[in-house]
DSSP file (Angstrom, degrees, kcal/mol; ACC not computed):
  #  RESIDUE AA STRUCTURE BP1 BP2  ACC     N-H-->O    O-->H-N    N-H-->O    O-->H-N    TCO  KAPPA ALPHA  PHI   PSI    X-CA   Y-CA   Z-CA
    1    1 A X              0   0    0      0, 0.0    50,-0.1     0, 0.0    49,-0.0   0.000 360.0 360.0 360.0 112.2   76.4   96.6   95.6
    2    2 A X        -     0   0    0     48,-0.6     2,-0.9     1,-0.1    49,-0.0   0.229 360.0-103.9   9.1 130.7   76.1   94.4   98.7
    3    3 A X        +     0   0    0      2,-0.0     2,-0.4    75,-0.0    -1,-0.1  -0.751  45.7 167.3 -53.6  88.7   74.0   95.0  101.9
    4    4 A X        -     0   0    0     -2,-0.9     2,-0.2    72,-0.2    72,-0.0  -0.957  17.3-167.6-134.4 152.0   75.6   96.1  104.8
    5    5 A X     >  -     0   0    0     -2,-0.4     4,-1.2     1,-0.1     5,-0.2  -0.792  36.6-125.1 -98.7 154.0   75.0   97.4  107.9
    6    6 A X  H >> S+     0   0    0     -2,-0.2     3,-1.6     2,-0.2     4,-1.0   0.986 116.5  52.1 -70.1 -47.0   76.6   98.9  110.7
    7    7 A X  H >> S+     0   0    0      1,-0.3     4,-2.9     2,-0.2     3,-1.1   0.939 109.8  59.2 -32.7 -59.0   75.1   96.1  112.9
    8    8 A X  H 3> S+     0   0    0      1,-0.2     4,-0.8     2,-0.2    -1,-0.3   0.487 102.8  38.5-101.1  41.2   76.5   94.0  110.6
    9    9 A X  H <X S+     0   0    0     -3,-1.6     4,-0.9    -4,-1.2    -1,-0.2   0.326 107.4  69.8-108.0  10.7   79.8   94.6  110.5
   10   10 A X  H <X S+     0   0    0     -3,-1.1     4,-0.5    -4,-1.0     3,-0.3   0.895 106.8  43.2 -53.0 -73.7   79.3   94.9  114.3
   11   11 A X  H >X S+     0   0    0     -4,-2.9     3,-2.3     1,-0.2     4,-1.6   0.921 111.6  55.7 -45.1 -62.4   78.7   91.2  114.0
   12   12 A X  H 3X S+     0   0    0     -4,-0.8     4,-1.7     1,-0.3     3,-0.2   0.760 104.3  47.5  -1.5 -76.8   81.4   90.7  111.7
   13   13 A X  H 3< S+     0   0    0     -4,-0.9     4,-0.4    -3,-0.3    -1,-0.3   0.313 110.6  50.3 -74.6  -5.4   83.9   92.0  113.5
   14   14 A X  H <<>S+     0   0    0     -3,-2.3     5,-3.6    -4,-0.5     4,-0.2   0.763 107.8  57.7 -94.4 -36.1   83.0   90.1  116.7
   15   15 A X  H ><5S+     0   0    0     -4,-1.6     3,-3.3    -3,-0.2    -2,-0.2   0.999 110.6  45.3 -67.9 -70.6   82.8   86.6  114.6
   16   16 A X  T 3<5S+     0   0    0     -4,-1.7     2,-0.9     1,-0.3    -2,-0.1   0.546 116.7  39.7 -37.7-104.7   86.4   87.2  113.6
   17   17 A X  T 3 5S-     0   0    0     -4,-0.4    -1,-0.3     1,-0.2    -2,-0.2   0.345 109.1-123.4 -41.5 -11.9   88.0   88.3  117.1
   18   18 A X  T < 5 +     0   0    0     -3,-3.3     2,-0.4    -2,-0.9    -3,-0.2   0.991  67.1 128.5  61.1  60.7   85.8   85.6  118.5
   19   19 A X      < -     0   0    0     -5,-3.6    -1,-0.2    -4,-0.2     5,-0.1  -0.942  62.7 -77.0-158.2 160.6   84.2   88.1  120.9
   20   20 A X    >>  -     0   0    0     -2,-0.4     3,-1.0     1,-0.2     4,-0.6  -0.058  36.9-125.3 -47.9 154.5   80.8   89.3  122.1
   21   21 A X  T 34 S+     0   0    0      1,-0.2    -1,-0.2     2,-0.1     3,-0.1   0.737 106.9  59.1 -66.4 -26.7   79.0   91.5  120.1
   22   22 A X  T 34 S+     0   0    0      1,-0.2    -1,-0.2    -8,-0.0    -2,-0.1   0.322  86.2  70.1-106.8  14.7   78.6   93.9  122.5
   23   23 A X  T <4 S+     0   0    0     -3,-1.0     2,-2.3    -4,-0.1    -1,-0.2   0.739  78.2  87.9 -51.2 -41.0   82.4   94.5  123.0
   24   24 A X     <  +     0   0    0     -4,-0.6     2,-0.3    -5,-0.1    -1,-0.1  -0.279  63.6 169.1 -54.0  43.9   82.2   96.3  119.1
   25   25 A X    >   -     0   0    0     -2,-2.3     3,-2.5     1,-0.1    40,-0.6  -0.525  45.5-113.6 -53.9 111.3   81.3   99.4  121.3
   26   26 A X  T 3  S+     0   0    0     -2,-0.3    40,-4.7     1,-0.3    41,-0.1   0.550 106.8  35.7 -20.0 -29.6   81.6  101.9  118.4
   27   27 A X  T 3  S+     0   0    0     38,-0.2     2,-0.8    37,-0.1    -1,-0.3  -0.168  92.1 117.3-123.3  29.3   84.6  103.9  119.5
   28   28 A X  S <  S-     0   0    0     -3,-2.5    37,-0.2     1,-0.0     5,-0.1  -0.817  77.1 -92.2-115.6 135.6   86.5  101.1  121.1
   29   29 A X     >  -     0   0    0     -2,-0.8     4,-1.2     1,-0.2    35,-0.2  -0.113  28.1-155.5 -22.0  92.0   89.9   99.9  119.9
   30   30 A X  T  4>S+     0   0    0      1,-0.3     5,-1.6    33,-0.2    -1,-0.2   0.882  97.6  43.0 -23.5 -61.5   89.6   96.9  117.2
   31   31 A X  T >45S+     0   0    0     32,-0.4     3,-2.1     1,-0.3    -1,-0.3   0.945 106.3  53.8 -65.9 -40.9   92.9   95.8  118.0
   32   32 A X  T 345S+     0   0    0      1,-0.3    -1,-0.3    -3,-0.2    -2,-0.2   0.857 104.7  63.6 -45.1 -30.5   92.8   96.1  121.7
   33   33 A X  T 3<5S-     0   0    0     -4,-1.2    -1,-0.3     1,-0.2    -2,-0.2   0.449 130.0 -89.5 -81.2   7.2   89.5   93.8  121.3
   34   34 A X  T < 5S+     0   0    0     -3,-2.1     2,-0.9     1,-0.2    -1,-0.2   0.162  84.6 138.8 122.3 -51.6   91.5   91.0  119.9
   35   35 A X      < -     0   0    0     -5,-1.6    -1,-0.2   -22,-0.1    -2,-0.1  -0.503  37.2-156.1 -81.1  96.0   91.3   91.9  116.4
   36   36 A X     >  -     0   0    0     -2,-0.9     4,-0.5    -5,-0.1     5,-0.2   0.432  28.6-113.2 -71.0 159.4   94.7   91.4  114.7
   37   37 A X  T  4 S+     0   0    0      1,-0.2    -1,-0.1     3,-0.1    -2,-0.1   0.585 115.0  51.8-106.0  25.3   95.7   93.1  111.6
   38   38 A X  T  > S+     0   0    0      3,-0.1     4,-1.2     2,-0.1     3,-0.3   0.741 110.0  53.1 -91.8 -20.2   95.8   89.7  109.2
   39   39 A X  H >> S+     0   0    0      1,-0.2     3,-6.4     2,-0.2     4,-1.3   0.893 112.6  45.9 -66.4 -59.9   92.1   89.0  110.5
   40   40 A X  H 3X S+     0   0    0     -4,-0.5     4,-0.8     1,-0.3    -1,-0.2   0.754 108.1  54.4 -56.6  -3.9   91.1   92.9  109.3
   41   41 A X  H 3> S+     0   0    0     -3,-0.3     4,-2.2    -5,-0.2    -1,-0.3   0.650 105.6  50.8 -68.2 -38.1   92.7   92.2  106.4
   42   42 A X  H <X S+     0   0    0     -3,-6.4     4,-0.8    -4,-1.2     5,-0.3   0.962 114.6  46.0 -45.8 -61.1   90.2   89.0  106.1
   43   43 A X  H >X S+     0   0    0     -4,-1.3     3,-3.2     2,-0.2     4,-2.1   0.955 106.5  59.2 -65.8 -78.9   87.4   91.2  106.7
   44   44 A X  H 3X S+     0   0    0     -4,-0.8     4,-1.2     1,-0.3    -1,-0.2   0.737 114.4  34.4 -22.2 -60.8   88.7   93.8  104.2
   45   45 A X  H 3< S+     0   0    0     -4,-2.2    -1,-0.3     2,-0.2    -2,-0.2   0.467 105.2  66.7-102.2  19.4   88.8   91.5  101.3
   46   46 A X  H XX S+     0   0    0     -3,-3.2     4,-2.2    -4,-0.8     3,-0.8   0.650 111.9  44.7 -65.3 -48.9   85.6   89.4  102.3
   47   47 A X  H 3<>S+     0   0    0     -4,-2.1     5,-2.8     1,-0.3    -2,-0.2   0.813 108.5  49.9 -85.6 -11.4   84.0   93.0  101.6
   48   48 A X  T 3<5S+     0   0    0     -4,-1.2    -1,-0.3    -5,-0.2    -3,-0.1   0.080 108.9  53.4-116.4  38.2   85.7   93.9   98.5
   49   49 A X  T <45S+     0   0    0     -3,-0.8    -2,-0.2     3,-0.1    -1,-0.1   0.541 104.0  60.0 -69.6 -41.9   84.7   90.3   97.0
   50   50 A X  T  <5S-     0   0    0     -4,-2.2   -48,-0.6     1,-0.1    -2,-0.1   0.101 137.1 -98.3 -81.7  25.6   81.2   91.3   98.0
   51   51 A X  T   5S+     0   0    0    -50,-0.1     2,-1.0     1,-0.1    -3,-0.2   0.080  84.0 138.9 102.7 -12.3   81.7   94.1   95.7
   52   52 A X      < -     0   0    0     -5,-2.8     2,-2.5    -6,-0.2    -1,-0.1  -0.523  43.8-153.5 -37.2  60.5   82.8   96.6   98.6
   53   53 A X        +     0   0    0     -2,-1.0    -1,-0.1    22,-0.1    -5,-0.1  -0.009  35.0 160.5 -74.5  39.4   85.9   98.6   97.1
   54   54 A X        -     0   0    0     -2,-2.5     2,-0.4   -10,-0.2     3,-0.1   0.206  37.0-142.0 -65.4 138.9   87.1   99.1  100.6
   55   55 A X     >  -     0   0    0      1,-0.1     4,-1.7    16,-0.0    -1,-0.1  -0.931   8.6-147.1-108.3 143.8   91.1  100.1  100.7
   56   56 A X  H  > S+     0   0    0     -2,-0.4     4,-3.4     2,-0.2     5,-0.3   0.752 102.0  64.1 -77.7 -48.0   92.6   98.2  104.0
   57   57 A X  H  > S+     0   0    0      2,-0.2     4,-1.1     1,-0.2    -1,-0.2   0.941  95.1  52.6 -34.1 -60.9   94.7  101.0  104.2
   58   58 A X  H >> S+     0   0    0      1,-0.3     3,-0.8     2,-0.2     4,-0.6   0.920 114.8  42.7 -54.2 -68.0   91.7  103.2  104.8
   59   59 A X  H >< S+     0   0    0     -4,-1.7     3,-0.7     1,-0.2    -1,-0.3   0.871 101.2  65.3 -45.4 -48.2   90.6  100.9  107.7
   60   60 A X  H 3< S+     0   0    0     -4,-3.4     3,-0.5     1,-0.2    -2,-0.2   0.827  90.5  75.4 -47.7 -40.9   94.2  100.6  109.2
   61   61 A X  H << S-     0   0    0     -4,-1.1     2,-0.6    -3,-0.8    -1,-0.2   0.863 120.4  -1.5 -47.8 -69.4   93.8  104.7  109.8
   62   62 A X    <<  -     0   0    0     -3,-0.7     2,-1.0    -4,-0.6     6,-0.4  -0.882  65.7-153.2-124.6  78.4   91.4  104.1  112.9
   63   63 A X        +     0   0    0     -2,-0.6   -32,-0.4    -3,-0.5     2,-0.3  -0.704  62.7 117.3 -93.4 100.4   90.5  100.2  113.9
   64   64 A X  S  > S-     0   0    0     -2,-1.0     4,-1.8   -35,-0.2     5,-0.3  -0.789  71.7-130.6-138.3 155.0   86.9  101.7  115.6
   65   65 A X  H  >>S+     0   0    0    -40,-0.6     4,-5.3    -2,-0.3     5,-0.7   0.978 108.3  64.5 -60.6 -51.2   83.8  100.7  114.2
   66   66 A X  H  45S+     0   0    0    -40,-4.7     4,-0.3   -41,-0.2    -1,-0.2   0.751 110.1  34.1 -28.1 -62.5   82.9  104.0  114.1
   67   67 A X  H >>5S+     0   0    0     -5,-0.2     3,-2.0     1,-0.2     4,-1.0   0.981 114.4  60.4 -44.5 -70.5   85.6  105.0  111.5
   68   68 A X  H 3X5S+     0   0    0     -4,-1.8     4,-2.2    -6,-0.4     5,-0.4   0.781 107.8  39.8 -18.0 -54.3   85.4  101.7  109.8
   69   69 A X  H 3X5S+     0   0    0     -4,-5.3     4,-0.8    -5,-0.3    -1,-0.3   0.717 109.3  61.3 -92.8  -3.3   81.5  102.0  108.8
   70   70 A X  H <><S+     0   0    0     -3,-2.0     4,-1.5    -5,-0.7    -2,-0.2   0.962 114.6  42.6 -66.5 -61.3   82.3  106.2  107.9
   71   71 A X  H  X S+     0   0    0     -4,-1.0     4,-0.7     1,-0.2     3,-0.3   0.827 125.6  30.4 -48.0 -57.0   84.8  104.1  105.2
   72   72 A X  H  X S+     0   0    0     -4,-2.2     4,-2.3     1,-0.2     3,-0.4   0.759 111.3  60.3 -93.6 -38.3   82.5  101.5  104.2
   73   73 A X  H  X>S+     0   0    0     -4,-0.8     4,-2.6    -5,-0.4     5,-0.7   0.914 102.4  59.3 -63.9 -24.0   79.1  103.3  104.4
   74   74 A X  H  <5S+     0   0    0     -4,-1.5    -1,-0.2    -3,-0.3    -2,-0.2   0.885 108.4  48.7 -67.7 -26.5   80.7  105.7  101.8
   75   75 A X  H  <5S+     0   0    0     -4,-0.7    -1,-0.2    -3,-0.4    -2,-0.2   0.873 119.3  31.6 -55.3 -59.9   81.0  102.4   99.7
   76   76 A X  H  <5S-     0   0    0     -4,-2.3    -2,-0.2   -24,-0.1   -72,-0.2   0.385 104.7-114.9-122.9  -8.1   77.3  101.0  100.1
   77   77 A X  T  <5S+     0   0    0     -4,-2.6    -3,-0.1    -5,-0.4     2,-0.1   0.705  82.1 123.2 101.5  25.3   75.4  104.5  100.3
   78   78 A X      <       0   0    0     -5,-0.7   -72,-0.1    -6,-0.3    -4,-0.1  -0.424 360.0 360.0-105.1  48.2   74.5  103.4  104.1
   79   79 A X              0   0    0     -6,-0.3    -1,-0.2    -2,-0.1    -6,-0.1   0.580 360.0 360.0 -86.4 360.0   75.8  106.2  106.2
């Protein structure tokens, strides 16, 4: 299982949307920030190559980081 952090998928998610890192406010809209839903689809299966078994679905629920690393931390045993 893959490393991840919530910092990085902070990062992540900024590279993609081509925005500062400290826009990725935890509770602030994904999409409003830019981020589209084929890039978070990108990201989604970027993480379940890296062994993540992340459903896109799951993500689509809430686009905040917050949600996002509750879904993924459940993955990588990083809450």
């Amino acid at each position: 299982m893959p490393i991840l952090t919530l910092e990085a998928v902070r990062a992540e998610i900024a590279r993609i949307a081509d925005i500062p890192v400290a826009d990725v406010t935890d509770d602030a809209n994904l999409m409003d920030l830019g981020l589209d839903s084929l890039r978070a689809m990108s990201l989604a299966e970027r993480w379940i190559r890296a062994g993540v078994p992340v459903e896109f679905s799951e993500l689509a629920e809430e686009p905040t980081l917050r949600h996002w690393w509750s879904v993924l931390s459940r993955h990588v045993g990083g809450a």
